[in-house]
N, C-alpha and C positions, 0 to 999 in steps of 0.2 A: 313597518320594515321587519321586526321580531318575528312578526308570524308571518311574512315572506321567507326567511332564513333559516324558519322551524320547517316550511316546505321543500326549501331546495335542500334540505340536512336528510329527508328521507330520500330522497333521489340515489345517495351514497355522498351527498359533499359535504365538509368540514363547514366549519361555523366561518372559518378566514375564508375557505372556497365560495358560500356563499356572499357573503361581504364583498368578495372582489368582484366576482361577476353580477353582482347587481349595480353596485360600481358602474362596469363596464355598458351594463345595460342601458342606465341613467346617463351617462356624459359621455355614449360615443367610442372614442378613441382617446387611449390617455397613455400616459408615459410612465413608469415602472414609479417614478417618483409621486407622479397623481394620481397613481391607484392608490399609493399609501394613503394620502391626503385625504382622498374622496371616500375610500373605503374604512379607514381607521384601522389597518392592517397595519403591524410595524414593519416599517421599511426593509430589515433586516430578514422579514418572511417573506415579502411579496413574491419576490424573482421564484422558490419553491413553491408558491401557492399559483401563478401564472403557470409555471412549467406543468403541474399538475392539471388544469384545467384546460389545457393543449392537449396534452397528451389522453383526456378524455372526451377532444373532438369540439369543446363548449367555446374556446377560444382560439383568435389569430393573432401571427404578429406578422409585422414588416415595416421596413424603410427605417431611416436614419436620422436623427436616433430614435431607435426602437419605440417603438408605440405597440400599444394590445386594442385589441377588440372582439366584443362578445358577438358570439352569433343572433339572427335577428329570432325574435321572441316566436316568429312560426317555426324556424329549424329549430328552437330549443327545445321545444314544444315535441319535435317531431322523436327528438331524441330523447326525453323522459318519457314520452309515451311508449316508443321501442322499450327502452327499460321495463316499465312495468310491464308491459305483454312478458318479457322473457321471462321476469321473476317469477309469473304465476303460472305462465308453462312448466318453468323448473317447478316449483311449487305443485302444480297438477300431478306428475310425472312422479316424486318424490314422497310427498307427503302418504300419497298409499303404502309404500314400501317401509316407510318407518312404524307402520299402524298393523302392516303382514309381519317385520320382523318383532316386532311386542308380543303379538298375540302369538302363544303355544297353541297352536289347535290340538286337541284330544279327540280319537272317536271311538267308539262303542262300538263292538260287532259282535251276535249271538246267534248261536249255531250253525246251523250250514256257512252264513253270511263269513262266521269266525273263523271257520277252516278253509273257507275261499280266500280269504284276508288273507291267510297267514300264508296259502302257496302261491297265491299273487307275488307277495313279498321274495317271500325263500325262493322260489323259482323265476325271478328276473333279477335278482341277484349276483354280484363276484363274492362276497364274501358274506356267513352266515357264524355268529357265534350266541351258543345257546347257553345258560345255564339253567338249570332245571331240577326240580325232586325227582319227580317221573315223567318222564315224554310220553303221552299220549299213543297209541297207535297211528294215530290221522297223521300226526305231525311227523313219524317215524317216516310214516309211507311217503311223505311229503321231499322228506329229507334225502328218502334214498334217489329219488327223482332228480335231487336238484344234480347241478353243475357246478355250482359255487367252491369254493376253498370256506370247510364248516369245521369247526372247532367246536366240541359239544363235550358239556359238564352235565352228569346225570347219572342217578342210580342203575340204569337200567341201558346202558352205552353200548353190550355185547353186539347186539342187533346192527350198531352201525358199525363196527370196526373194518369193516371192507368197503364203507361209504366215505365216512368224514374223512379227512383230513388231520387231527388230531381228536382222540378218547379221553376223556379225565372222568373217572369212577368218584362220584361220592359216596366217602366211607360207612354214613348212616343209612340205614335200611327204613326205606317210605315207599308210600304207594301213592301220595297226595301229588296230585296234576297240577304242579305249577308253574310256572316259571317265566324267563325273559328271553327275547332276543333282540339280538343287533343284529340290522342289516343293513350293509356295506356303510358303517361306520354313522349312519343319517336319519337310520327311521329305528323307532325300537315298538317291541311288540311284547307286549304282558299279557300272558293266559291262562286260563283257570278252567281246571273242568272238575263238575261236582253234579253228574248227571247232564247238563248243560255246559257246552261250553263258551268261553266268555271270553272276547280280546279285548282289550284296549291297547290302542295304537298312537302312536306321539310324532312328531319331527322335529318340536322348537329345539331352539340351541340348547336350551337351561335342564328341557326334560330328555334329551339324548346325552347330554353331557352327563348328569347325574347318576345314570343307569352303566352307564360308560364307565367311570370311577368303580359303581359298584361291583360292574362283572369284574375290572381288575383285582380289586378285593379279595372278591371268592376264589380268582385264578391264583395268586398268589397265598392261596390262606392251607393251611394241615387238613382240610376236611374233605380235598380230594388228592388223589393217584391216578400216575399215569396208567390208563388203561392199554394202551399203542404203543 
């Protein structure tokens, strides 16, 4: 009987739920009073432990005075097995997406591949914000192209000020190709060029969030001026 009621406890029923409807199974049709009896459910739970196992299809009642009865063991049957199908459809359906929202995927893009990357991006984009030592030429040319609302932090900003949408000049003088973008708030893109250019490109929550934080930083930090 223990490991009947360790079975019907995975189904979703209580330890009382199983108890009464095995109960119910074994003697038929019984009276609120005889389920206590039969089942060893205290009486004072029965009437909540009966309403419950109605209300999930497993039990009837009727006539006067009141009597319950279990469904016969093929419809029980029919309806634990409905259960388990659904749980592992949910389960099919689910479990991928908790395994896509874990994993950060990161990718790699070098040369041509990397400046394709990056106008794929900036050019299906609403909004584009960049921070940077030096912006590339590619990526300039990239930028004057786009359509997007671009916010761009960078040494070398003159070039777009009739593009972007807002200019912030940084006050230190470089020539080192590096830097980040956000695009439209989802995907961030990290570039480096040292003869070779080199992206790395992100979407998880953790690695967009972080770079996100960061460009606030910089926006907000002394080390650049409005250029615009």
């Amino acid at each position: 009987m223990k490991k009947m009621i360790e079975a019907l406890k995975t189904f979703g029923l209580s330890e009382y739920e199983a108890k009464v409807l095995l109960a119910l199974i074994a003697k038929g049709e019984l009276t609120a009073k005889e389920v206590a009896e039969f089942s060893g459910v205290p009486r004072t739970s029965v009437y909540d432990v009966i309403k419950s196992l109605m209300s999930k299809g497993l039990v009837e009642a009727y006539g006067k005075p009141m009597k319950f009865k279990a469904l016969n063991s093929d419809d029980l049957m029919r309806i634990f097995s409905r259960k388990v199908e659904e749980n592992l459809r949910y389960l099919r359906e689910e479990l991928p997406t908790i395994e896509k929202a874990k994993t950060e995927e990161i990718k790699i893009y070098r040369g041509d591949a990397a400046i394709d990357k990056i106008a794929e991006l900036i050019l299906n984009s609403e909004e584009v914000v960049i921070a940077a030592s030096f912006i590339p030429e590619e990526i300039i040319s990239i930028l004057k192209r786009s359509k997007a609302k671009t916010i761009v932090c960078a040494v070398n900003v003159d070039d777009l000020k009739n593009f972007a949408s807002q200019v912030y000049r940084v006050r230190f003088k470089t020539k080192s190709k590096h830097g980040l973008i956000l695009v439209d708030g989802r995907t961030v893109a990290i570039f480096f060029k040292n003869g070779q250019t080199i992206v790395i490109v992100g979407s998880g929550a953790g690695f967009v969030e972080f770079y996100r934080m960061f460009l606030d930083s910089i926006f907000s930090s002394d080390i650049i001026e409005s250029s615009k």
